[in-house]
C-alpha positions in Angstrom: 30.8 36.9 -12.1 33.4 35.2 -10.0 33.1 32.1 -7.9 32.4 33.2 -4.8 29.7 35.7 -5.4 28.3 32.6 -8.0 28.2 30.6 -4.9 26.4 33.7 -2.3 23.6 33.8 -5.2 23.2 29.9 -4.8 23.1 30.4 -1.5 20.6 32.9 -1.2 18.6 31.9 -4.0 18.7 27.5 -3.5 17.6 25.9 -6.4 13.7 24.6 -6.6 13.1 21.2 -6.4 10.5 18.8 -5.8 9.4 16.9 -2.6 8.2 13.7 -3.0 6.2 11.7 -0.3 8.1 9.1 1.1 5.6 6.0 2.2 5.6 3.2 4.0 4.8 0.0 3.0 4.0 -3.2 4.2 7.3 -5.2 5.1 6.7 -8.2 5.3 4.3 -10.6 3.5 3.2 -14.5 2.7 1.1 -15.3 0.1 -0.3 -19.0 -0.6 -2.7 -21.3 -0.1 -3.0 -22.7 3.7 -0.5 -20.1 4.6 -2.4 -19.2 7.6 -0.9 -22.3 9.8 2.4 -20.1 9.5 0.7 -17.4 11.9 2.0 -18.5 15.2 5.2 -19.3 14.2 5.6 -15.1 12.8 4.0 -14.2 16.1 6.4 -16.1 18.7 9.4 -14.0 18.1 7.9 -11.0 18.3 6.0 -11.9 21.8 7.3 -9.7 24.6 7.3 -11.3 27.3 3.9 -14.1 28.6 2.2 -11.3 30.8 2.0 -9.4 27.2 -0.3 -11.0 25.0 -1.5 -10.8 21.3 -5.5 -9.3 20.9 -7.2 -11.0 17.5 -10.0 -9.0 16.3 -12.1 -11.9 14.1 -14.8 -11.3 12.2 -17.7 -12.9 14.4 -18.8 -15.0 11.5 -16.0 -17.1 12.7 -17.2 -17.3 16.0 -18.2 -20.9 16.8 -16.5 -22.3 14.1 -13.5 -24.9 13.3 -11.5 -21.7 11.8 -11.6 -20.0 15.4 -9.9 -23.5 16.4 -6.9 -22.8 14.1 -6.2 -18.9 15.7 -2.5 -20.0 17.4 -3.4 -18.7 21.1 -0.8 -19.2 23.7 -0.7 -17.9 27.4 -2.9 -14.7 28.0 -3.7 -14.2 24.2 -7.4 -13.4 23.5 -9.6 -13.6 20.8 -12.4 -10.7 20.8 -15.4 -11.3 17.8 -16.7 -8.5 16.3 -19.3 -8.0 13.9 -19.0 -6.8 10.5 -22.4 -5.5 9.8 -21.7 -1.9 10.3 -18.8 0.4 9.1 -16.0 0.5 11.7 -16.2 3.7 14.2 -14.2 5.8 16.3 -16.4 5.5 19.2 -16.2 1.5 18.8 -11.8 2.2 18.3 -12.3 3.6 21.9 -14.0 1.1 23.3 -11.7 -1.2 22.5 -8.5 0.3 23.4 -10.2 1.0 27.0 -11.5 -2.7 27.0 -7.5 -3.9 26.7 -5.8 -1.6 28.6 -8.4 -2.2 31.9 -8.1 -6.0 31.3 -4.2 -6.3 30.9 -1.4 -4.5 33.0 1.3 -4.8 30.2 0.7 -3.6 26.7 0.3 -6.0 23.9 2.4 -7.7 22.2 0.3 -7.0 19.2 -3.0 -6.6 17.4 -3.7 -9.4 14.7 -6.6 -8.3 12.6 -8.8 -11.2 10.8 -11.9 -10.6 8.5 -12.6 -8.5 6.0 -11.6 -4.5 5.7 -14.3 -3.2 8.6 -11.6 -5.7 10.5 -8.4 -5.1 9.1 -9.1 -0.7 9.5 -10.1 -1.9 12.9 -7.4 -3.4 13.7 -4.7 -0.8 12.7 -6.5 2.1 14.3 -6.8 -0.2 17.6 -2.8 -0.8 17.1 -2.6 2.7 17.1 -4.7 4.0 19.7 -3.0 1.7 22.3 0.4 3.7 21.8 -1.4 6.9 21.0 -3.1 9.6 23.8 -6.8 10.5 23.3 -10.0 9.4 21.0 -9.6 8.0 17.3 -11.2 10.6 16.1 -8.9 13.1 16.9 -6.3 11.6 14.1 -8.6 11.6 11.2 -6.7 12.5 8.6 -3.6 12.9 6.9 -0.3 12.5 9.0 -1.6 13.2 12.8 0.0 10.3 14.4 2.8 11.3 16.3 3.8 7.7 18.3 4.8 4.6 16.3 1.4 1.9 16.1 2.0 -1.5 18.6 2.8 -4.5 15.8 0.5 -5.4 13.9 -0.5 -8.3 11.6 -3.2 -8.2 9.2 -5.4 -11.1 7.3 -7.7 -10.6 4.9 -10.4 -13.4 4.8 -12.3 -11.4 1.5 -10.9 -9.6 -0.8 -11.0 -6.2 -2.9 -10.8 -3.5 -0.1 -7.0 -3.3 -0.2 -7.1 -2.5 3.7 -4.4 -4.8 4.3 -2.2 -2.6 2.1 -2.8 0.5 2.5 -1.7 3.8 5.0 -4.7 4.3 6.6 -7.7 3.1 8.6 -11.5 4.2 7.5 -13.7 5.2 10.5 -16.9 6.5 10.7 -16.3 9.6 13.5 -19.3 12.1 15.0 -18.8 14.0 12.8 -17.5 13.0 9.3 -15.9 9.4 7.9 -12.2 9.6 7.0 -9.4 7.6 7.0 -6.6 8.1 9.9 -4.1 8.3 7.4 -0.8 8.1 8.8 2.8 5.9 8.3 2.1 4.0 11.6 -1.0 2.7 9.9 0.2 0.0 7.5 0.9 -3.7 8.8 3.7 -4.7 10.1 3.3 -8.0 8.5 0.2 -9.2 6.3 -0.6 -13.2 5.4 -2.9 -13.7 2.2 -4.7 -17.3 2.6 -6.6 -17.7 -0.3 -8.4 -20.7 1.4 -9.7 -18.6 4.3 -12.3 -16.7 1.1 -13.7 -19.9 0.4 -16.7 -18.8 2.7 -17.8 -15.4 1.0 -21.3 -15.0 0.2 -21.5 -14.5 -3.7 -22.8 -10.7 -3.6 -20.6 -9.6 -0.9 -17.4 -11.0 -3.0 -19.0 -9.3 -5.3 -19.3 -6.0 -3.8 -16.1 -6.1 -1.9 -14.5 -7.2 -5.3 -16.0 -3.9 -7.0 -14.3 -1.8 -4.3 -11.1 -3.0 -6.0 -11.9 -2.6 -9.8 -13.5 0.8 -8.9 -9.7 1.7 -7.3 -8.5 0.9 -10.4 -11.2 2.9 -12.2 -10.6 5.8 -9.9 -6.7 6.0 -10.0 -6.1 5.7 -13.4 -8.3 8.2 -14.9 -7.7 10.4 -12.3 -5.4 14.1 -12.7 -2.7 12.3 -9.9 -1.9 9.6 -11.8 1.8 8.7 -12.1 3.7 5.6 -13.2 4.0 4.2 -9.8 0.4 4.2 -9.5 -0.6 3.0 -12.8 2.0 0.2 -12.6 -0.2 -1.4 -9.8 -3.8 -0.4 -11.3 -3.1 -1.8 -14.3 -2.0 -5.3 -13.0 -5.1 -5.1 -10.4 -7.5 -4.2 -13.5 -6.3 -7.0 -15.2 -6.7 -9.1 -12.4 -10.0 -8.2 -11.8 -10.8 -8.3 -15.7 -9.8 -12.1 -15.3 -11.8 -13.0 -12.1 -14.8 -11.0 -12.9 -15.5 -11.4 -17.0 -13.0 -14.5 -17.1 -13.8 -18.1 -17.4 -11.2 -19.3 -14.1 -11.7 -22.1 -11.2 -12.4 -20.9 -8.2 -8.9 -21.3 -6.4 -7.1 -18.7 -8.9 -10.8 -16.6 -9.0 -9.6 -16.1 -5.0 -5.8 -16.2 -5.5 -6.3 -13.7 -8.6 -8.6 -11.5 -6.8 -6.3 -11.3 -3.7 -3.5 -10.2 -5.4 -5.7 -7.8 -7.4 -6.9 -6.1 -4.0 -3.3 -5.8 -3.0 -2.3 -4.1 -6.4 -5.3 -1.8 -5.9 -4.3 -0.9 -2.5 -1.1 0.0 -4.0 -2.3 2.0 -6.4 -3.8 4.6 -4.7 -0.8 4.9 -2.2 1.1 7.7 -4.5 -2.5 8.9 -5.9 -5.9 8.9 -5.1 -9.7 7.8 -5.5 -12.6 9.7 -7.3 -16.0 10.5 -7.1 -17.1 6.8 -6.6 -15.6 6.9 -3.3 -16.5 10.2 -2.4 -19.7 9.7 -2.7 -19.8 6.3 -0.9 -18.6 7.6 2.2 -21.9 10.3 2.5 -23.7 7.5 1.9 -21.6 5.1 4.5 -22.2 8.0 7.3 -25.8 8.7 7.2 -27.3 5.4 6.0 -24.5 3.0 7.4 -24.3 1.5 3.5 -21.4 -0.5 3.5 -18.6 0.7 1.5 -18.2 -2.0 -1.1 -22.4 -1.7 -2.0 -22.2 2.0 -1.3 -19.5 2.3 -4.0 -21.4 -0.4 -6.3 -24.5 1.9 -6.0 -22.9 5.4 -7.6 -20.5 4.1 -9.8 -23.7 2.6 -12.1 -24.8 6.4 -12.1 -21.5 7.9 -13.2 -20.6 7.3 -16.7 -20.3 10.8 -17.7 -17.4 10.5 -15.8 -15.9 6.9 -15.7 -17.4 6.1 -19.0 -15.2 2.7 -19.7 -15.3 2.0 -16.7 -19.1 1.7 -16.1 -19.6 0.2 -19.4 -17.2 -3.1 -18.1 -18.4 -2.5 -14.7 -22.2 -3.2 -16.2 -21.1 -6.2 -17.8 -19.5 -7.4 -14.6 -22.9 -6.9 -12.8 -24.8 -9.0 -16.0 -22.1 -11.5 -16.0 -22.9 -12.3 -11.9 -26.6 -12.0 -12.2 -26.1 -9.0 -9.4 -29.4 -7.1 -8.7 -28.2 -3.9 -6.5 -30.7 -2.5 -3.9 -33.5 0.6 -5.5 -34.7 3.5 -4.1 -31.7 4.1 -1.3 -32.4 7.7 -0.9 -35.9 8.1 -1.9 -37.0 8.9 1.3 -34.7 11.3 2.5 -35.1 14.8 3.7 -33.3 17.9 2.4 -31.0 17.8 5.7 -30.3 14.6 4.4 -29.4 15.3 1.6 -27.0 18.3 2.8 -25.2 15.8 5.2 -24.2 13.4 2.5 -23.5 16.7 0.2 -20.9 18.1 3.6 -19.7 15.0 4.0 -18.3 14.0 0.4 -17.4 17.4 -0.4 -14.9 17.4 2.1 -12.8 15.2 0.4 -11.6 17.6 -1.7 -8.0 15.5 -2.4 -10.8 13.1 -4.0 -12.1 15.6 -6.0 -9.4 17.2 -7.3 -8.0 13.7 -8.3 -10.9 13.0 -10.1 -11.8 16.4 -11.7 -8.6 18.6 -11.7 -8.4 22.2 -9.4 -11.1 23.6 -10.6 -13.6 20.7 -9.5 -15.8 23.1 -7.0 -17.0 24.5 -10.2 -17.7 21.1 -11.6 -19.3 19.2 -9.0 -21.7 21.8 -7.2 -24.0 20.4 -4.6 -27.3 20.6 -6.5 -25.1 18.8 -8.9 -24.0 16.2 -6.2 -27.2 15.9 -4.8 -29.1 15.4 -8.4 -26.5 12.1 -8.2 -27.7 11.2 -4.7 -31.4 11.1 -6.1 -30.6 8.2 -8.5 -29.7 6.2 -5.9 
């Protein structure tokens, strides 16, 4: 065969290759101890003119408090509290964005979100919304976001969600809960204060610290797990290892464990979470659970699958004296049932991490639901 008909049959017939996702992450970052005075200085360059001002969206268990003091507002900047009770929604994402665009006739500067991760996806999917036509529901799911997000700065006051690291925003939407998962989601910039977890309740640093061991669980036992990924879940499972069965002060406890949320977060970014997860967010959207108890409350039912995992988790929740709540979903109905069921089992890219392609013939939904009823 001669050249040129070597090079028509490369030509017709281009050799296969592999796509590999390209995604963002966060660009900037400070890490340290009392790092959070540094937060107006990062925000004054980036201010676009004094009739556009920066929106903080605080946890309200700030509210009333010398920490509130500390927020650097200047000019028309304003500080909205929000409660952290309840899973973040798409119908509160609206609200919002309508609340800001009546009140101020330029856009924002930027969106600064403070708390833990029902703040921080808040936050992004607010930053979004404000460049972006229509409801937040609308870009649930993966890559829908067409317009670039306003900035956005994130700071995580608790730790183990690894929302201030990650590509996408959790909501709770009418019809289903799913992450708008998107580039434009991650933060533009991200400060990690140690010093501002020094006011987490025991069991909810607990909780929130399980959301980022079961990550770790999740994403490297799971059929999508690659080196990137199992770089950072290793490092975040022997972070949480350390903070969790460890003998540590407190300071590194909430340095370790901030640095093991962020590892977590970016472990999943080139893989995925399991079965822990999917069932957590069934329970998050009938019930309301919050994710890092709703997660807390399957993973000690699933040791056919995780089985190492469980068996450290256990001795995590012995180690803490942590009694988790019985009897969740003894009460409910069979339509209740089959919600939670619809709900998980639509994260198929969950499934399939944790139980390979053929996972419909695995998990059925009497077998999901027989799950559910431990609960």
């Amino acid at each position: 065969m001669n050249i040129e008909s070597n090079l028509k049959k490369q030509i017709i017939t281009p050799l296969n290759k592999t796509t590999y996702r390209n995604f963002p992450m966060v660009p900037k970052v400070v890490f340290g101890p009392g790092c959070f005075s540094q937060l107006g200085d990062i925000l004054l360059p980036m201010r676009k003119s004094s009739e556009a001002p920066f929106i903080f969206l605080v946890d309200d268990f700030f509210e009333n408090k010398d920490f509130a003091a500390r927020v650097p507002l200047m000019l028309n900047d304003e500080i909205i509290f929000i409660s952290a009770e309840e899973e973040p929604k798409t119908e509160q994402v609206d609200a919002l964005v309508t609340q800001i665009r009546e009140k101020y006739d330029e856009m924002p500067s930027g969106v600064i979100g403070i708390g833990g991760g029902t703040l921080l996806d808040l936050a992004k999917a607010v930053a979004i919304l404000l460049n972006n036509k229509g409801s937040a529901k609308d870009y649930q799911g993966w890559d829908l976001v067409h317009r670039p997000s306003i900035y956005h700065v994130g700071v995580p006051t608790i730790s183990g969600t690894g929302a201030e690291v990650s590509r996408t925003t959790v909501l709770l939407g009418p019809d289903k809960k799913l992450g708008i998962n998107s580039d434009y989601t991650t933060y533009d910039q991200v400060l990690l204060d140690p010093d501002l977890a020094k006011t987490v309740p025991k069991e909810q640093w607990f909780y929130t610290g399980m959301d980022c061991f079961i990550h770790c669980v999740e994403s490297l036992t799971g059929t999508y797990l690659n080196a990137f990924s199992q770089s950072y879940g290793e490092k975040a499972m022997e972070l949480c290892k350390e903070v969790f069965l460890g003998d540590i002060s407190e300071s590194d406890s909430r340095e370790k464990l901030m640095m093991a949320s962020w590892h977590g977060g970016m472990s999943i970014a080139y893989s995925q979470v399991g079965v822990a997860h999917a069932m957590s967010y069934g329970l998050s959207y009938l019930l309301g659970v919050k994710h890092g108890l709703g997660n807390c409350l399957v993973f000690q039912h699933l040791g056919e699958f995780y089985p190492e995992g469980v068996a450290i988790f256990d001795q995590m929740i012995q180690k803490h004296g942590i009694a988790l709540p019985q009897g969740i979903c003894a009460d409910l109905t069979q339509n209740d049932f089959d919600v939670m069921i619809n709900v998980s089992l639509g994260l198929e890219a969950l499934w399939e991490n944790a139980l390979g392609k053929d996972w419909k013939k695995i998990m059925t939904p009497a077998r999901l639901q027989a799950l559910y009823q431990k609960i």
